[in-house]
N, C-alpha and C positions, 0 to 999 in steps of 0.2 A: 504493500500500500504506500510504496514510495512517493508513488506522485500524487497522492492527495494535499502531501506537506509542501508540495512548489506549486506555489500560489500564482506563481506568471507564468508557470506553464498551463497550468490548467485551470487558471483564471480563477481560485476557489477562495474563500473565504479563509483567514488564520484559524478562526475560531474552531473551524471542523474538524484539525487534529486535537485541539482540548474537548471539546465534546465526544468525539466519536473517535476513541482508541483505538487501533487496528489490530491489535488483538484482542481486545474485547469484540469487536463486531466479527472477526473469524471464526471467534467460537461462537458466537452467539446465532449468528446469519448461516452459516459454512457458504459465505459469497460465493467461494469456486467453485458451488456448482450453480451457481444463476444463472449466467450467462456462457455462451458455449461457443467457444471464436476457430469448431472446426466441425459439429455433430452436422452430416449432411442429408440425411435419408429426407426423404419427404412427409413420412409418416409425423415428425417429430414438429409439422405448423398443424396440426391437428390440435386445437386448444381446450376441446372438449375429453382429449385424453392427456394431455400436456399441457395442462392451463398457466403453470408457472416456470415454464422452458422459454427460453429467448436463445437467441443466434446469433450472431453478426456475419455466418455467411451460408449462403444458402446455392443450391447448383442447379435443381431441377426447373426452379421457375422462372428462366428467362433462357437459359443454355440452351435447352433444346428447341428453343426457335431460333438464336443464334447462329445453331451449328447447322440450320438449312438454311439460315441468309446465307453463310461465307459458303455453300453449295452452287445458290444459287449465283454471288457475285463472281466467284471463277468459271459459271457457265457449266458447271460439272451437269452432267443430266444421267449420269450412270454411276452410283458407287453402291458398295459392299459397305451393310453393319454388322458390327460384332459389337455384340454385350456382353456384360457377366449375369453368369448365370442364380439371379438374385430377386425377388419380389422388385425392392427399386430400379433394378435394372432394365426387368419386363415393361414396368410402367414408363420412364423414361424412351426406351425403345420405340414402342408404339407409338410417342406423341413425336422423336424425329421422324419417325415415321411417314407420321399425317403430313407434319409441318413439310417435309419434303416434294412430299407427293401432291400438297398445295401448291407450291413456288414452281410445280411445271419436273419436278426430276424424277428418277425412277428406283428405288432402291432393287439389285442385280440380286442379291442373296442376304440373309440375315443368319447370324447362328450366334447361340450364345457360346462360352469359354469360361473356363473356371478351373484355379489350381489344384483342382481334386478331379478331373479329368483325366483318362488313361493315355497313356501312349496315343493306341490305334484313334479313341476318340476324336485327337489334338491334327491325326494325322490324315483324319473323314475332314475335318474343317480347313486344313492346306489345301486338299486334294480340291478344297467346294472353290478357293482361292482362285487356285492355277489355273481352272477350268473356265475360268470366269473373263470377258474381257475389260474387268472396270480396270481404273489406274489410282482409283481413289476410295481408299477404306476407312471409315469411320469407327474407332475404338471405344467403344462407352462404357470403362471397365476402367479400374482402380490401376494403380501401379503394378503390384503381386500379379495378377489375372496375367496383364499386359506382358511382365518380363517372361513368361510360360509364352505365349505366345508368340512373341519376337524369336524365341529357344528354339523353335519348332520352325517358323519363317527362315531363320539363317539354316537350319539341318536341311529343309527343303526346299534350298533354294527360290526360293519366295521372294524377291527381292525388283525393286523398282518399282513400288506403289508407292502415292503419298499418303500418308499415315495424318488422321486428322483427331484427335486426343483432346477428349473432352472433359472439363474440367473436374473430373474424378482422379484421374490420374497424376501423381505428382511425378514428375519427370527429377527423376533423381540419380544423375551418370553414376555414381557406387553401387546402383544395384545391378544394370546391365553387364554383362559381360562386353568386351572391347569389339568380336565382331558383331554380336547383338546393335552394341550401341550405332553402329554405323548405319542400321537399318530406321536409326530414327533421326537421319540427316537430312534435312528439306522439311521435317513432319511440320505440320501446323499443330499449336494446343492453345487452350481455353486458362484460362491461371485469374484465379480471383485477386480482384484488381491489390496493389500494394504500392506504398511509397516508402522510403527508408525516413524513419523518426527524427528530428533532430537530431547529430548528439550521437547519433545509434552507432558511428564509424569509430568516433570519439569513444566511449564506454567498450568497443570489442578491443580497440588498440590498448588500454589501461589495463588489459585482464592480466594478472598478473599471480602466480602458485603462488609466489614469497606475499604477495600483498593482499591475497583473498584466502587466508587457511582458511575459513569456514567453508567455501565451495570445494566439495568433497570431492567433484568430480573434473575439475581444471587438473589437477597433476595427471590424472591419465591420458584426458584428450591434448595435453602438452608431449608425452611421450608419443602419439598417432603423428600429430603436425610436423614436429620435430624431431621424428625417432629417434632417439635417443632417450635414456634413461636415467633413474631418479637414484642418487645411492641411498642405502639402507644404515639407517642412525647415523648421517652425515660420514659414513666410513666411504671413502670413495673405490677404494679395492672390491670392495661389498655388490655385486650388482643385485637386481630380485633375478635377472636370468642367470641360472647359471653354466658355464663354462663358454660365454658368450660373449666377445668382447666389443662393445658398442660406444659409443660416447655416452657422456653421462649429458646431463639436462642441468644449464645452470640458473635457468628461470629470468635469464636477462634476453633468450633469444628477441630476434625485432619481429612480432606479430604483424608490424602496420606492410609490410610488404606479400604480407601471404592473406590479408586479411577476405577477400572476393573467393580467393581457391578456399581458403578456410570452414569457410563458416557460407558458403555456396552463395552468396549474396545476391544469385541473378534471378532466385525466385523467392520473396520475403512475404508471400503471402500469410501464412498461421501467423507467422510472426508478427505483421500487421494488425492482422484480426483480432490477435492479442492484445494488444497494443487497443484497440478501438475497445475490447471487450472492459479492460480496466478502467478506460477512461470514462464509458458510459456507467459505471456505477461510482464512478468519483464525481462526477456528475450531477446523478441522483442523490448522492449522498449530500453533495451540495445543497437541493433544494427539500431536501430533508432536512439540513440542520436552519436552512434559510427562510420556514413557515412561519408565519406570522397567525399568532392565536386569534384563531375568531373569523380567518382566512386560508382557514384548510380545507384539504380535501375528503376526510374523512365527515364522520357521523356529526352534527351540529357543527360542522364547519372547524372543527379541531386540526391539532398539530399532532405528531410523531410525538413520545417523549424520546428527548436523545439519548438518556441514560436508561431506558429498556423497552429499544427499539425492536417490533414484531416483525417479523420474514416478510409478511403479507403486506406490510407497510411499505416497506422497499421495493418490494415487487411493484407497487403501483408507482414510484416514481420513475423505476429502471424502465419499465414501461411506455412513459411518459415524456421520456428523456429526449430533447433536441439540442444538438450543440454542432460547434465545428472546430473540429480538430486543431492541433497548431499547423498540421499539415495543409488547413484549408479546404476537407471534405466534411459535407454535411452529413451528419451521423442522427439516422430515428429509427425507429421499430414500428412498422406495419401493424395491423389487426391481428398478424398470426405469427407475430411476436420475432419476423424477421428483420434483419434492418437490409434494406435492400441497396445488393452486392453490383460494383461494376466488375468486370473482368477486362482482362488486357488478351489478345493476342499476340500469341509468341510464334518463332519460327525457331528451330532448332536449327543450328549452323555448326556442323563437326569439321573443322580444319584440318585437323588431324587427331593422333590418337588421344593425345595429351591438351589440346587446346578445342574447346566450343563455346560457344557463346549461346545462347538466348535470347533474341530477338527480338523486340516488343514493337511490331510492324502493325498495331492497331488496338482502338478499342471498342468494348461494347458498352456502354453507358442506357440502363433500360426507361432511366427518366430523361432521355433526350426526347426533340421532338421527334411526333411521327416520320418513321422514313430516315431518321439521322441516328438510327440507335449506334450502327456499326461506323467507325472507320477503317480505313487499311490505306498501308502506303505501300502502294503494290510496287515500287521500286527496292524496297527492303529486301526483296524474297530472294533466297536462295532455294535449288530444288535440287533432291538427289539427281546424283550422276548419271542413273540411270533411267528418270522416271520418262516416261513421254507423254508430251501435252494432249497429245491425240486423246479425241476422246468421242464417243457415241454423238453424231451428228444431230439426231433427231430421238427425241423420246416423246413419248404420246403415253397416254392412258386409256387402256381398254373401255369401248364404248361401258354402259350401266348394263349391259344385257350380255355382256361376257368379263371373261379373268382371264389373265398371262398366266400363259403353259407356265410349268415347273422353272426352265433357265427362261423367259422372261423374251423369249423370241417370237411370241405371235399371240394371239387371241383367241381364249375359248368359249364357246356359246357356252352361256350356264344354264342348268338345269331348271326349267321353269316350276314349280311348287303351287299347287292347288290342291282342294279336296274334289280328287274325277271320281265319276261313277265306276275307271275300268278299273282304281285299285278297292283294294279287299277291304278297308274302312269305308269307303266311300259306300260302295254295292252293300255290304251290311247294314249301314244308315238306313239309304233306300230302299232296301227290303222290309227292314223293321216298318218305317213308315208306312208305306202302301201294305202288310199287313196291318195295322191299324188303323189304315182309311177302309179296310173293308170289311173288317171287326164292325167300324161305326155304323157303314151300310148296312151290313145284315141289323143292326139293331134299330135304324129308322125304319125296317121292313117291316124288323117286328112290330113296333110302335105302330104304324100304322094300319097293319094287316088285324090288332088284337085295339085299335084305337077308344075304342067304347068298352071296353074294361078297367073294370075300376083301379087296376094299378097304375095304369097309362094312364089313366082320369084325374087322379090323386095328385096335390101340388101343381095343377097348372100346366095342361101339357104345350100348350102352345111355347112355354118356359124351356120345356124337355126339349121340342123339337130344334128351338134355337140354340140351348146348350150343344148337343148331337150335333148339328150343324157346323159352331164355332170350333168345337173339338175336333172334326173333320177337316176343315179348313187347317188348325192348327199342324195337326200331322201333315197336310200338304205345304202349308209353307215352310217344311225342311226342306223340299227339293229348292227354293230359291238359295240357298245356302251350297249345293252342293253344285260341283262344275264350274267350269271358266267364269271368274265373275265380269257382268259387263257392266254399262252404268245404269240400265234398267233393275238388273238385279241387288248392284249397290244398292239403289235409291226405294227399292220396296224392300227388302232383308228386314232391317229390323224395323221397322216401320209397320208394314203389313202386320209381323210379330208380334210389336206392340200393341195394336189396334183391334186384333183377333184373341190375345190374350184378354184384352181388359175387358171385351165385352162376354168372353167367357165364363172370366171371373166375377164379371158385373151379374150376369144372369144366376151364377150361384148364390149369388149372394141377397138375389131379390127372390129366388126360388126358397130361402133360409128365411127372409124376412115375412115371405107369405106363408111359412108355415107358422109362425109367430102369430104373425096378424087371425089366421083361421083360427087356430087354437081361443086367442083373446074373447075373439067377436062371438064366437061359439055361444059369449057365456050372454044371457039376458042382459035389454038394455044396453049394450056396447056401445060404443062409440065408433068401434074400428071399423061397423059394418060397411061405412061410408067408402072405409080404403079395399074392399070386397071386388070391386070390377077388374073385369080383365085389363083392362088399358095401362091402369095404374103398376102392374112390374113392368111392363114393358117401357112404360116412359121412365122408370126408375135405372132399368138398364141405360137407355137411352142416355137418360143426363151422364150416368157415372160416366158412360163409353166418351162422352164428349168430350173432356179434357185431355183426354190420349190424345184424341183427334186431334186438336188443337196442337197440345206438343208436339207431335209430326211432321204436320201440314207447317210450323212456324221453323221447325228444324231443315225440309226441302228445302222452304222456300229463303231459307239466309245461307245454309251449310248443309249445302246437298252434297250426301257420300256421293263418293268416285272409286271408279277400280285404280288401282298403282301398284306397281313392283318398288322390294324392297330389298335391302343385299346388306341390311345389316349384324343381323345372323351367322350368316356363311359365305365366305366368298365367294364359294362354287354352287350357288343355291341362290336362284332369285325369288322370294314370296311374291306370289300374284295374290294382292286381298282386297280388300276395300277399308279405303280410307273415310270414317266416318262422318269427317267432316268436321266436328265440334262432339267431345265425348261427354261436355256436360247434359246433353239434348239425350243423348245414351241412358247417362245415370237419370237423368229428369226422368224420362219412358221407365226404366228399371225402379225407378222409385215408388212410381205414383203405382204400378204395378206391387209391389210388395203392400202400400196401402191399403190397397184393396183387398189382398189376398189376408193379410191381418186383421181388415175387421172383419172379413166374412169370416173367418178363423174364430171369430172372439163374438159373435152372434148365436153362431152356426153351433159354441161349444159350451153358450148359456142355453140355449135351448134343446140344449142334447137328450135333458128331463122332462121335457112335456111325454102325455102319455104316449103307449106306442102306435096310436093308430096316427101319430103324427112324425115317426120314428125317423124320416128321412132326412131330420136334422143331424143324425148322427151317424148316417152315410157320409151325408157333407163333412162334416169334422173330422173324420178318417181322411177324405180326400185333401182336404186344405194344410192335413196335416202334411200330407205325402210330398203336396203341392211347397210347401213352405220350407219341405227339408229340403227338397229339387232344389231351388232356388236359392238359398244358403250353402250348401256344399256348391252350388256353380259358382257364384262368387271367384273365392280364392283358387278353384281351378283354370278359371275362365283368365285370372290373372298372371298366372304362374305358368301359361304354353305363350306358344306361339305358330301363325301360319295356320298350318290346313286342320291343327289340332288342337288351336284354340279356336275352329269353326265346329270340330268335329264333338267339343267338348257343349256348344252350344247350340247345336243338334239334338243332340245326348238329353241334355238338359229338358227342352222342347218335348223331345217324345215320351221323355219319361214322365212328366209331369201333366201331360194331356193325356198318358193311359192312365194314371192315377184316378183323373178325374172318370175319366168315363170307366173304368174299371169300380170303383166305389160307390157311383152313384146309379150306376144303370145295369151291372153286371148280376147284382140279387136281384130285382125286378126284371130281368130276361128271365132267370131261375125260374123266377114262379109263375111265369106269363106259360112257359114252355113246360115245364116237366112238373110244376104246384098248381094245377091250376085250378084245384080246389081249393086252393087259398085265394085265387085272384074272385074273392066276392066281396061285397058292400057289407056283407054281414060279418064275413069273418073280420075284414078290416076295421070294422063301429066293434067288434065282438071285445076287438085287444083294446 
């Protein structure tokens, strides 16, 4: 917490190191883990599982549209990705993906890479390489992944691609081997933006073993710099190696001339970020000790106490934090707790084996204006020796109605996706249906052939007939669901559906209300006798079915469904379906529909108790019951497919819930028309 005490550097108040001890607040806070100046997955701006996580640098949200602009500004229209084989790497993947395949380019092969890979595995993804004719492959994998990979390029000759390395990978020449490294001569990379700190050249040249004993770890990395060795209890005959005769180390070597090869100074990114991560909680801590009571941000407008300062507390100023650097970059923290990162473009330039350099031939700044995010000073570039600029003349993308063969050399029709009559769900569907369109027929035969019998008499047959009717109608309106859809069949599908359902449901539910009404008026003096004519369910259908109608006719005529293909699915699979047009006119029809079917539900299952000679109130209630389970399980199925199987699922639905009906209500009254028909009398019927 050194630089909370230098007031002109970080512009802070005196009083903040007498208030706010820095070891008291270490222990108190444990700050090092507030802020995070290297955590880069994506997962970790998710503030509903990491509400008190902050960054200062971040890779996914701007990079991978970065890395298809400088695609697009070289004109590349052909390259090869490779990932690592990782959840964030998957997700990354896909979106240079898109972004690519946006800007007009083509990606040639994708495969991911990962150092737990076998041999043969490393040597199926060379082979996918060499086979390939891009010149330009994009790396979107860490350093580790990438040096396996380079391992396996240099064995198989793999060489003269430019290599484009995205800011995951930190490009660090100790880890490559020396022919490796040469394979990453020309590469482009991504390097999260950095400036060297005031002072920063100053404080590496003063590091000194004799002058810093408490840094435990300067005498070792003084014996790497300088090989040479440290003697043991100032005995200089003494070495720690033994039988080895080296120089000893006399702690005056001159640092300031090795300091760049030392301490790699030509990518100071963490180190940067570090640097911004301290300063944003010296900062905050600033405007924590700088509250003024009565003009806080907390509960009744309060302060911090500074002598026992809560986590939660700091977290809302680190939060909150806006400053600028002494470097001169404005420093805040977004909504998802990132503070939003520029990156520099590098170019790798290997002179020889001993000398390269790092090249910073552009940057990416993501709060420039529109259009100006990137620069490049395309005279900077060097390119391997052997790369060649040739590259794919022309790239194009498969019309909506086909996919690129496997290598990416032509176009395939894709597979068109409907529910047809010639496959085996479709013909099942329409078998089921037309048997029970002609299940219905035989039973208006009956009805009418046995019409003046009193079971047919009983409740209203003019009611039955229309029921019968709509139920019939219903099983037929699954053939508009099945087959090529076109815009006739889009624009009556659910529509018709709706429309035939509700006056279905409408007429049960007046056929339940007249069994009510009879039973009432039955008794002396009624009142209900008045509601006794024929006319009165049928207009009672009438109204309910009207508002169906109404939502329908107002859904064509603003957001009339259309047929369309869709290819979001499967690349190799186009759904042909219909676009509904507006889904809330969907749910509206689905709704008013469950309405209905609820209160007839809840009529139908109070009147279940009247005597039995008016018993068909609790046919009904069986069926609405059947009715109302259909409808409930379709839901979350209905939402949960897709294509010809979320049609097939609301087919399903349909047939199942219109045999319910005409199964429960008309299926005992065929019984006793047909094989009881000693029961079908006026007396046995008054008898019960």
């Amino acid at each position: 917490m050194e630089i909370v005490t230098h007031r002109k550097k970080a512009d802070l108040k005196s009083e903040l190191t007498v208030l706010l001890p820095t070891e008291l607040l270490l222990k108190k806070l444990a700050f090092n883990k507030l802020i995070s100046p290297g955590a880069m997955h994506p997962v970790l701006s998710d503030k509903f599982l990491f509400p008190s996580f902050l960054r200062t640098l971040t890779v996914n949200k701007f990079q991978n549209t970065a890395l298809a602009s400088l695609v697009e500004l070289f004109n590349w229209t052909w390259v090869g990705l490779l990932t690592e084989d990782s959840d964030s790497g998957d997700v990354s993947s896909q979106e240079i993906l898109s972004e690519i395949e946006n800007t007009g380019g083509c990606i040639a092969f994708e495969q991911k890479i990962s150092v737990l890979y076998s041999e043969e595995k490393f040597i199926e993804i060379i082979d996918v390489i060499q086979s390939s004719s891009v010149n330009v492959i994009i790396i979107n994998s860490d350093e580790v992944h990438t040096k396996v990979l380079l391992d396996y390029l240099y064995m198989q000759n793999a060489t003269g691609k430019v290599l484009v390395l995205s800011a995951l990978c930190i490009i660090t020449p100790g880890l490559f081997t020396k022919e490796t490294w040469r394979l990453l001569n020309g590469a482009i990379g991504i390097i999260p933006y950095s400036t060297k700190p005031p002072g920063f050249d100053e404080f590496l040249s003063h590091l000194k073993p004799l002058t810093s004993p408490e840094n435990i770890f300067l005498k070792a990395f003084w014996e790497k710099a300088f090989n040479c060795k440290w003697s043991v209890n100032g005995d200089p005959d003494i070495h720690p190696t033994v039988n080895v005769k080296e120089e000893l180390c006399t702690g005056e070597e001159l640092i300031e001339d090795h300091i760049t090869a030392l301490f790699e100074l030509n990518d100071l990114s963490y180190t940067y970020h570090t640097f911004i991560a301290v300063y944003a909680l010296a900062h905050a801590l600033d405007n924590l000790a700088s509250c003024t009571p009565g003009k806080g941000p907390f509960a009744n407008q309060s302060c911090a106490t500074v002598h026992d300062v809560q986590p939660w507390q700091v977290l809302h100023y680190v939060r909150n934090v806006k400053f600028t650097t002494v470097t001169g970059d404005y420093i805040f923290f977004d909504e998802e707790g990132d503070a939003i990162s520029m990156f520099h473009i590098i170019n790798v330039q290997i002179l020889s084996d001993e000398n390269f350099e790092f090249v910073k031939i552009g940057q990416i700044n993501p709060l420039a204006p529109l259009g100006e995010e990137i620069y490049i000073n395309m005279t900077a570039f060097v390119w391997n020796d052997e790369y060649n600029q040739e590259d794919t003349s022309d790239c194009s993308n498969c019309p909506k109605d086909q996919w690129p063969s496997e290598n990416h050399e032509r176009c395939i029709p894709k597979s068109i996706e409907f529910l047809k009559y010639e496959e085996f769900l479709g013909a099942l569907l329409a078998t089921i249906a037309i048997f029970f369109c002609c299940v219905t027929v035989v039973i208006i035969c009956i009805f009418t052939k046995y019409i003046n019998t009193p079971v047919v008499k009983a409740n209203n047959r003019g009611l039955s007939y229309l029921l019968l009717l709509t139920i019939m109608l219903c099983f037929i309106c699954s053939f508009i669901f099945i087959g090529r859809p076109t815009k006739v069949t889009c624009m009556l599908r659910q529509t018709v559906f709706g429309i035939v359902f509700s006056i279905s449901v409408s007429a049960v539910l007046a056929k339940t209300i007249t069994v009510v009404i009879a039973f009432k008026a039955s008794r002396p003096n009624s009142k209900l006798k008045k509601w006794m004519g024929p006319k009165i369910p049928f207009s009672f259908v009438f109204f309910c079915s009207l508002f169906q109608v109404i939502i329908c006719f107002v859904w064509l005529l603003l957001y009339t469904p259309y047929p369309e293909y869709t290819t979001e699915t499967d690349l190799s699979v186009m759904i042909f379906e219909c676009n509904e047009g507006q889904d809330i006119f969907l749910y509206c029809m689905l709704g008013y529909l469950g309405i209905l079917a609820f209160l007839t539900l809840t009529v139908s299952f109070l009147a279940r108790a009247l005597p039995n000679s008016f018993n068909e109130a609790k046919y009904i209630t069986f069926s609405m019951i059947v009715f109302v389970i259909v409808w409930l399980s379709f839901i979350p199925a209905y939402l949960s497919t897709q294509g010809k199987y979320m049609v097939a699922v609301e087919i399903f639905a349909i047939l199942s819930s219109s045999a319910g009906l005409l199964s429960c209500i008309f299926f005992t009254k065929c019984y006793i028309i047909i094989l009881r028909p000693d029961l079908n009398t006026k007396k046995y019927l008054m008898a019960k």
